[in-house]
C-alpha positions, 0 to 999 in steps of 0.5 A: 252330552252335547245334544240339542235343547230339541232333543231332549226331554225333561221328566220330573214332578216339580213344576218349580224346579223340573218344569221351570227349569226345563222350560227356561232350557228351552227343553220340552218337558213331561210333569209326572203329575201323580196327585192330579195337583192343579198347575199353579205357575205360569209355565206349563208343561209340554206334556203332563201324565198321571204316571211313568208309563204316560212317557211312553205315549209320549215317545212313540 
């Protein structure tokens, strides 16, 4: 897509493949953390939310 790391922003639930991935990408990331788990690897998300509609705080 030829976009910069800087200009994306990765959604997913799984911290160990979505937000790991992301974070070794270089990418910002938003976890949809909908079970309110605690973040038990040692990368974290550039952001975190219970649902969709927290992305779009995010992107204002």
């Amino acid at each position: 897509m030829r976009v910069l790391p800087s200009q994306v922003l990765h959604i997913g639930d799984s911290l160990s493949s979505d937000v790991a991935g992301a974070y070794n990408l270089g990418i910002d990331s938003f976890w949809l953390n909908r079970k309110k788990r605690n973040a038990a690897y040692n990368c974290s998300a550039t952001f975190v939310g219970n649902n969709l509609t927290d992305v779009i705080e995010v992107l204002k």
